[in-house]
C-alpha positions as a Markdown table, in Angstrom:
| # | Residue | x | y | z |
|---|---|---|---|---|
| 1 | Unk | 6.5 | 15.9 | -9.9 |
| 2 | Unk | 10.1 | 15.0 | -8.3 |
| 3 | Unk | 11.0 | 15.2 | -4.6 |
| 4 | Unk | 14.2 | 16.7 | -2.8 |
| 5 | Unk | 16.3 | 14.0 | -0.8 |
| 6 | Unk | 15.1 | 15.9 | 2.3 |
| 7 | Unk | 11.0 | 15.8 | 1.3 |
| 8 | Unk | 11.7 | 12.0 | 0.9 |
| 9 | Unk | 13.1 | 11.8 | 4.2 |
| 10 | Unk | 10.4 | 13.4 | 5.7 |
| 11 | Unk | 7.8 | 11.7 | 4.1 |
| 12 | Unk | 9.5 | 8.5 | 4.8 |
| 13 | Unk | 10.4 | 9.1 | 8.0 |
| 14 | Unk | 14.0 | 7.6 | 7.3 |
| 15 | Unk | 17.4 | 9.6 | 7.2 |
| 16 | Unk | 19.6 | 11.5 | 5.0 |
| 17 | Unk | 22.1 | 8.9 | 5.1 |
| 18 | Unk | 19.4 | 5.7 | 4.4 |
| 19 | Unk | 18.6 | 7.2 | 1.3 |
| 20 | Unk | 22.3 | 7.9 | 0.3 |
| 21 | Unk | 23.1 | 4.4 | 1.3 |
| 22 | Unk | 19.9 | 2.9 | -0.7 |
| 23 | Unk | 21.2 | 4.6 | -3.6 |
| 24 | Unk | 25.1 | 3.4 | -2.8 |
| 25 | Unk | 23.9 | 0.3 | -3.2 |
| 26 | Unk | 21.3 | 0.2 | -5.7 |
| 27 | Unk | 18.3 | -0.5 | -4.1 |
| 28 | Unk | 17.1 | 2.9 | -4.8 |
| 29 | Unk | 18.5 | 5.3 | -7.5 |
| 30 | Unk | 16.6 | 8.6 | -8.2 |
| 31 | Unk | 14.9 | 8.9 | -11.5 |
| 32 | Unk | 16.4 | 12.1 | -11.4 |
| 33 | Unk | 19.4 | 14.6 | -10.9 |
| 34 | Unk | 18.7 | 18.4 | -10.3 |
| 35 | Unk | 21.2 | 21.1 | -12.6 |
| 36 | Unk | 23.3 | 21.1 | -9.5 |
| 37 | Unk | 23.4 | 17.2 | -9.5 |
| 38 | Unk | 21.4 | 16.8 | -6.1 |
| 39 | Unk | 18.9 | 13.6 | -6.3 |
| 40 | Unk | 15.1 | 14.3 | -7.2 |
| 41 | Unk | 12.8 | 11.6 | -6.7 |
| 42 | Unk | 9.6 | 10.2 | -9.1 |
| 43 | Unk | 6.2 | 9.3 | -7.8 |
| 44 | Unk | 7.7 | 6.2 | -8.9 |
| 45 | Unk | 10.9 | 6.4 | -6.7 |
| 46 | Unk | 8.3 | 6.8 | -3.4 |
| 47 | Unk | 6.7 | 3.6 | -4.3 |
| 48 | Unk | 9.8 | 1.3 | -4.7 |
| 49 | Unk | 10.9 | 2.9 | -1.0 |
| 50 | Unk | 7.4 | 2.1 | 0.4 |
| 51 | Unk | 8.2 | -1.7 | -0.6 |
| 52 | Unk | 11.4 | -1.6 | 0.7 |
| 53 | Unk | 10.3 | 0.1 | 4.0 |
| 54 | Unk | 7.6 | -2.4 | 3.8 |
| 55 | Unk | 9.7 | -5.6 | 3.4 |
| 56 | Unk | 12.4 | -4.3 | 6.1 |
| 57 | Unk | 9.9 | -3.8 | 8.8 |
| 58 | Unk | 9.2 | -7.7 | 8.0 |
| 59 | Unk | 13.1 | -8.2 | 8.8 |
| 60 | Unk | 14.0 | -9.0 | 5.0 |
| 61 | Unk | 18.0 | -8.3 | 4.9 |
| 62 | Unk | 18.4 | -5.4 | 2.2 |
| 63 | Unk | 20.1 | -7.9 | -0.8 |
| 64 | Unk | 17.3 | -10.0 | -0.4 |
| 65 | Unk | 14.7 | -7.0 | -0.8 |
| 66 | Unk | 17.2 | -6.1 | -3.8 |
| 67 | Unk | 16.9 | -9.6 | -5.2 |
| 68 | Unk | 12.6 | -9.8 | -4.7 |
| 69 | Unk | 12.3 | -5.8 | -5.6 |
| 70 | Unk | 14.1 | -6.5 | -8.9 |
| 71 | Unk | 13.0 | -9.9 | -9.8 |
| 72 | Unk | 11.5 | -9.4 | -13.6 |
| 73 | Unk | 8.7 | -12.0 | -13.0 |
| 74 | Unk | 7.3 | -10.3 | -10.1 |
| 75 | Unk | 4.4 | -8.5 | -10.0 |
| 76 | Unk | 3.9 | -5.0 | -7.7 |
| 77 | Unk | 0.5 | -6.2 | -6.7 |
| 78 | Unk | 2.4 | -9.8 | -6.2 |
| 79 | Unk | 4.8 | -7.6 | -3.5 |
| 80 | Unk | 1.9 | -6.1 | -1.6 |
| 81 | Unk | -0.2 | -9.3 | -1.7 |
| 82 | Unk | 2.9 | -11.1 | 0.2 |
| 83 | Unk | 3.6 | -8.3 | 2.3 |
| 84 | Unk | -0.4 | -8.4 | 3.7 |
| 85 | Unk | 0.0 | -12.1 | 4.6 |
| 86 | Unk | 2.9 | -11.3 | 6.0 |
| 87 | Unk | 1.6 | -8.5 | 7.7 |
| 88 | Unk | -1.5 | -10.0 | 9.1 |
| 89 | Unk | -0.3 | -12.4 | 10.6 |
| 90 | Unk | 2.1 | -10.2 | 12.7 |
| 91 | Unk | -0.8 | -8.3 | 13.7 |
| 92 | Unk | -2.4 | -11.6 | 14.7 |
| 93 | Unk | 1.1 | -12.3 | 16.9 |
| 94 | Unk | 1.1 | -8.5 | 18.4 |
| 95 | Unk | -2.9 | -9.5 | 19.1 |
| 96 | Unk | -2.8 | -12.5 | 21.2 |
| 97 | Unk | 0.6 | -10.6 | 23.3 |
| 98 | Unk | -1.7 | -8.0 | 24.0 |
| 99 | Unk | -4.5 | -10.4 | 24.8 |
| 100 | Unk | -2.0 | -11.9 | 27.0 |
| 101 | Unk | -0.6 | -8.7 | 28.6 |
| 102 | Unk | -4.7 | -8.0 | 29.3 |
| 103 | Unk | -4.7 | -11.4 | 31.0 |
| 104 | Unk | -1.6 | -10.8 | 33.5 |
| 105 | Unk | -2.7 | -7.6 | 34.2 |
| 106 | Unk | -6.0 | -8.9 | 35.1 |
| 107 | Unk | -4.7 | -11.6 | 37.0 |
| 108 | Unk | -1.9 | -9.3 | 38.9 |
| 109 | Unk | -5.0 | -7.1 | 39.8 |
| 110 | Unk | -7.4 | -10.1 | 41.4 |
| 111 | Unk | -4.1 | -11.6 | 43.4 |
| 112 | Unk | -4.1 | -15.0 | 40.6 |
| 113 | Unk | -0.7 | -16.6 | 40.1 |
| 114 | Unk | -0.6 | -17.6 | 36.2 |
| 115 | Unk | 0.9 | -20.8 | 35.9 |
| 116 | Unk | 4.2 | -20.9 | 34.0 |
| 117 | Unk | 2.5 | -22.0 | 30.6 |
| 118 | Unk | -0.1 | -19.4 | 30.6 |
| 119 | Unk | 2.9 | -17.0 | 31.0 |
| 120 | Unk | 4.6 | -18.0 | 28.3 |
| 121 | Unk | 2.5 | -19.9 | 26.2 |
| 122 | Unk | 1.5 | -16.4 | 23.8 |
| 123 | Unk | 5.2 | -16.9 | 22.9 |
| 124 | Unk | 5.6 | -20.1 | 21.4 |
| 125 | Unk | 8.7 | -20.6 | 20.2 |
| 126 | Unk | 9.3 | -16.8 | 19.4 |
| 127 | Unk | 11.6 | -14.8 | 22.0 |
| 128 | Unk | 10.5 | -11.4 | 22.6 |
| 129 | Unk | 13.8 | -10.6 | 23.2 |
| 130 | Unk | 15.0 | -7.6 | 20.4 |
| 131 | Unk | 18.1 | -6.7 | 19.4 |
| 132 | Unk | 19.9 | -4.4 | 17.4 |
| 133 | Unk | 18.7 | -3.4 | 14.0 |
| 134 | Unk | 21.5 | -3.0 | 12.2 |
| 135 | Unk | 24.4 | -5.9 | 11.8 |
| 136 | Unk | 26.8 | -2.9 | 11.8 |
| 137 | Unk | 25.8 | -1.9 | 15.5 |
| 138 | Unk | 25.7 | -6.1 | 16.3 |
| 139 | Unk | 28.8 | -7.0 | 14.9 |
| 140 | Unk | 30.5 | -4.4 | 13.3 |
| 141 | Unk | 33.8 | -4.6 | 15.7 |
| 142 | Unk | 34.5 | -8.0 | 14.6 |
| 143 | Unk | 36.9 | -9.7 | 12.2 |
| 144 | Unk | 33.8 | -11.8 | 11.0 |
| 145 | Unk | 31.9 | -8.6 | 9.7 |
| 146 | Unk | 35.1 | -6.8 | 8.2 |
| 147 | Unk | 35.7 | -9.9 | 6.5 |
| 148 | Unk | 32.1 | -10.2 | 5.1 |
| 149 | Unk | 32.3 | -6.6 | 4.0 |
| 150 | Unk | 35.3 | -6.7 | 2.2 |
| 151 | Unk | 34.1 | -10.0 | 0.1 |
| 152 | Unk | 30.6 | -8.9 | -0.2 |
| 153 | Unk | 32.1 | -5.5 | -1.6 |
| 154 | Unk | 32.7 | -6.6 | -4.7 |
| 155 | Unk | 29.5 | -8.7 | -5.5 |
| 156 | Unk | 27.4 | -7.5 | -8.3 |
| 157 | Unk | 23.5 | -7.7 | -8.6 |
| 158 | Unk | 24.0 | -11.6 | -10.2 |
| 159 | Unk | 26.0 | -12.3 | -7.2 |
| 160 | Unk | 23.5 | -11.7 | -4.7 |
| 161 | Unk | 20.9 | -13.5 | -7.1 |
| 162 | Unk | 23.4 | -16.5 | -7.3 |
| 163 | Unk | 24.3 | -16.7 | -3.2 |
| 164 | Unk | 20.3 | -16.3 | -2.2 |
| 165 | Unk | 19.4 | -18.9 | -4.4 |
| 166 | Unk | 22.2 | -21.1 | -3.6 |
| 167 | Unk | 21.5 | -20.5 | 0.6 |
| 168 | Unk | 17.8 | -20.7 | 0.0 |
| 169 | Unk | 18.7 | -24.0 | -2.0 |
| 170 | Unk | 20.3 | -25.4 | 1.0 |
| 171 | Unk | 17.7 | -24.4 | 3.4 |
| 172 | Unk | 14.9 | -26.2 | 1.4 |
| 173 | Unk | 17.0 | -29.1 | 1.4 |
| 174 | Unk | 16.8 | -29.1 | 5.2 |
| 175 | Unk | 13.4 | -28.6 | 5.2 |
| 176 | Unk | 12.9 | -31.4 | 3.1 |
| 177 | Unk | 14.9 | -33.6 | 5.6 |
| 178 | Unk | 12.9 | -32.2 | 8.1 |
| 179 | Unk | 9.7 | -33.3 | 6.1 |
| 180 | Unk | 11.1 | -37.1 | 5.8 |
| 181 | Unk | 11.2 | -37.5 | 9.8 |
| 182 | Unk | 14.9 | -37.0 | 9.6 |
| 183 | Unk | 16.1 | -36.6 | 12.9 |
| 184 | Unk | 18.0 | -33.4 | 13.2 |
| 185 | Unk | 21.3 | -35.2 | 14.8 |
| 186 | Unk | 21.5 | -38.2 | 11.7 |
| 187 | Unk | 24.4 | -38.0 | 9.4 |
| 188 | Unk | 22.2 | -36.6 | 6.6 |
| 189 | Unk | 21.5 | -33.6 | 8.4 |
| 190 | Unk | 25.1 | -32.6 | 9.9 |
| 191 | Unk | 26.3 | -33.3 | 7.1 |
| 192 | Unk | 23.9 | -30.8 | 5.2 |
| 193 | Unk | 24.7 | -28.5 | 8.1 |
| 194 | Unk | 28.8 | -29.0 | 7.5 |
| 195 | Unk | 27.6 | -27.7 | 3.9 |
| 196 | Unk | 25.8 | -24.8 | 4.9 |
| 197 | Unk | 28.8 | -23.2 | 7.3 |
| 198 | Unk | 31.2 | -24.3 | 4.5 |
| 199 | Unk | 28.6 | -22.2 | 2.7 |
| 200 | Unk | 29.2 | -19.3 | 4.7 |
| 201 | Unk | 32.3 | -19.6 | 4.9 |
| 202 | Unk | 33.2 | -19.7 | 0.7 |
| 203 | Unk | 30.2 | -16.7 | 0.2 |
| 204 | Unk | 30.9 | -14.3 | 3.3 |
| 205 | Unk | 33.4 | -15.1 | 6.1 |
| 206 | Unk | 35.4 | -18.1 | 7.7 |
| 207 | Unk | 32.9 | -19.4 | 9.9 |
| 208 | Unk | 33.9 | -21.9 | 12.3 |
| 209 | Unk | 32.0 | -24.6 | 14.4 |
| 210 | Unk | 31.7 | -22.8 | 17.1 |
| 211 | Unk | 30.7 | -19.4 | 15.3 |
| 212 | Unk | 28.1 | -22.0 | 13.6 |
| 213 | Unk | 26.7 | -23.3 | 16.7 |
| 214 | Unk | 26.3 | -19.4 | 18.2 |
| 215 | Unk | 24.9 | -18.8 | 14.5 |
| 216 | Unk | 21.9 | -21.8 | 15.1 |
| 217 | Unk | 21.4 | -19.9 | 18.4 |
| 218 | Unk | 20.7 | -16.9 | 17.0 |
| 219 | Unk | 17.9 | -18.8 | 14.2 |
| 220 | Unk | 15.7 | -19.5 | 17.0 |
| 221 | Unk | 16.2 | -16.3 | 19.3 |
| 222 | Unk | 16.2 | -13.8 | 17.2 |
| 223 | Unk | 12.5 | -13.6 | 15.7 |
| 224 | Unk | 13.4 | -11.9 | 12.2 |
| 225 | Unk | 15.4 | -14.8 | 11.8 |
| 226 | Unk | 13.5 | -17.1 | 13.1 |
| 227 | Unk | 10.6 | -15.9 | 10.7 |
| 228 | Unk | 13.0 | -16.1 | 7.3 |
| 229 | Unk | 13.1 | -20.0 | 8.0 |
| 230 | Unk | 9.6 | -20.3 | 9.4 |
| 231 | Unk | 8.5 | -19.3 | 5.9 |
| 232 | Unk | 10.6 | -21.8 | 4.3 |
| 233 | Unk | 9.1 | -24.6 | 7.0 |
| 234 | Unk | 7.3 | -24.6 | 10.4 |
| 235 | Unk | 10.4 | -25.6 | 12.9 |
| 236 | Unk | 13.0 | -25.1 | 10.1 |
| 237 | Unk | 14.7 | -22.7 | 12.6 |
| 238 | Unk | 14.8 | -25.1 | 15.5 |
| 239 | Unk | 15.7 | -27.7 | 13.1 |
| 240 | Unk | 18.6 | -26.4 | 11.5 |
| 241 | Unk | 20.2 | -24.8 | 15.1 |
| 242 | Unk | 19.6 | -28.5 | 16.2 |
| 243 | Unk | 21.8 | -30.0 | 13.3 |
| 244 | Unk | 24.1 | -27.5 | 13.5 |
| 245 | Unk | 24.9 | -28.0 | 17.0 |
| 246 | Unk | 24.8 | -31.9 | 16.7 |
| 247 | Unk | 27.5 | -31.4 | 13.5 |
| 248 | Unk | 29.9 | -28.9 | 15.8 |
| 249 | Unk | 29.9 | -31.9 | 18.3 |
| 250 | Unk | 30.9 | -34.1 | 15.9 |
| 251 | Unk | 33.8 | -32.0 | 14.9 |
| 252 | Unk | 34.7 | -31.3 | 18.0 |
| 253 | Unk | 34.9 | -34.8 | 19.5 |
C-alpha cells in the first residue's frame, strides 16, 4: 500500500511544501516513485513522519531529528519511549497552567487579589511567551541567517552528526561546570562560553558578543530552547545565558 503526497498531507495534517522540503533534505524520501515520477509513500514512510511530527512538536530543530531519526543504534521503541517522557511531562506543565488558570478565575470571581507569586509561580522559570515557529519567519531578513544558510548548504549527513556532537560536547562541559559549583561569571565558564560563540561562529555564522549575549536571552525565554538545555541539566539554560553575558562584558570592557 503507497500513499499520494496529497493523502500524506492530509493524514498528517502538514503541507505540500513540508513534505517536499522533508524530502529536499533528507529527512523523509519516499520509498517510492509513481510511472509519472510523483512520490508514493510506504506504511513505513507514515511512521518515520509520525516521529518527526512527534519530535518537532517537542521543539527538536529538524538536523537534530535527522541525526536521532537515523542514528543506527537507536531503537523505534527507544524513539517513542523518549518521546512519552517527554510528552508527559509537558502534559504535567499544561496541567498545573490550567490548574492555575482554574485558580485566577476562581479568585477573579470571589474578588481575591493573588499575590504576585501565586501568579506566576505555575511558570517557573518557563516564559509563556511564543514565538514564531519557523527561524525563516524569525530571522530570515538577516545577514546572520543568509549566512548560516549558505554554510550550512553544503553540509552532508556526517556534518550535522559532527557539529551536534561537537555543540552538545560543549554544552555538557557547561553543565559539568555547573555541577562543580562553578559560578557562572569565573574565568572557566566565559571562557567556555568565548568557545561556544567561536563555535558558532566557525560552524554557522559570525556571531558576535553582542549577538551572543541576545543569543543567552533567547536560552531562557524561549521555552523550546530553554527545554533542549534543561534535558542536558536543570538550570543549564540560565547558566549558560549567565556566562555568556558575564564573557560579552569582559570583552567589552
Amino acid at each position: 500500500m503507497s500513499y499520494s503526497v496529497g493523502q500524506v498531507a492530509g493524514f498528517a495534517g502538514v503541507t505540500v511544501r513540508t513534505l517536499h522540503h522533508y524530502d529536499g533534505i533528507g529527512l523523509l524520501a519516499p520509498s517510492e516513485r509513481s510511472h509519472a515520477g510523483h512520490r508514493r509513500y510506504s506504511d513505513a514512510d507514515l511512521d518515520r513522519l509520525q516521529q518527526i511530527l512527534f519530535y518537532r512538536a517537542l521543539g527538536f530543530p529538524l538536523e537534530e531529528v535527522a541525526v536521532l531519526l537515523d542514528d543506527p543504534a537507536a531503537d523505534p521503541r527507544a524513539h517513542l519511549r523518549r518521546q512519552h517522557e517527554l510528552l508527559t511531562a509537558r502534559i504535567e506543565k499544561l496541567r498545573e497552567m490550567a490548574a492555575a488558570v482554574e485558580h485566577a478565575m476562581e479568585a477573579r470571581t470571589m474578588g481575591i487579589d493573588l499575590t504576585p507569586e501565586e501568579k506566576f509561580e505555575v511558570f517557573g522559570d518557563f516564559d509563556p511567551d511564543r514565538y514564531e515557529d519557523e527561524a525563516r519567519e524569525r530571522w530570515g531578513g538577516t545577514d546572520a541567517y543568509r549566512q548560516s544558510r549558505r554554510r550550512t548548504a553544503s553540509y552532508t549527513k556526517e556534518d550535522w552528526k559532527r557539529v551536534t556532537a561537537e555543540f552538545d560536547g560543549l554544552h555538557r562541559r557547561m553543565a559539568g561546570l555547573m555541577d562543580a559549583g562553578t559560578p557562572a561569571d569565573s574565568e572557566a565558564a566565559m571562557d567556555l562560553a568565548e568557545e561556544h560563540r567561536r563555535f558558532i561562529t566557525g560552524a554557522y555564522y559570525d556571531c558576535g558578543h553582542e549577538m551572543h549575549a541576545g543569543l543567552g536571552e533567547m536560552y531562557v525565554s524561549d521555552p523550546r530552547f530553554t527545554a533542549t538545555y534543561e534535558r542536558i541539566r536543570a538550570g543549564l539554560a540560565g547558566y549558560l545565558r549567565d556566562a555568556i553575558v558575564a564573557n560579552a562584558a569582559r570583552h567589552a570592557s
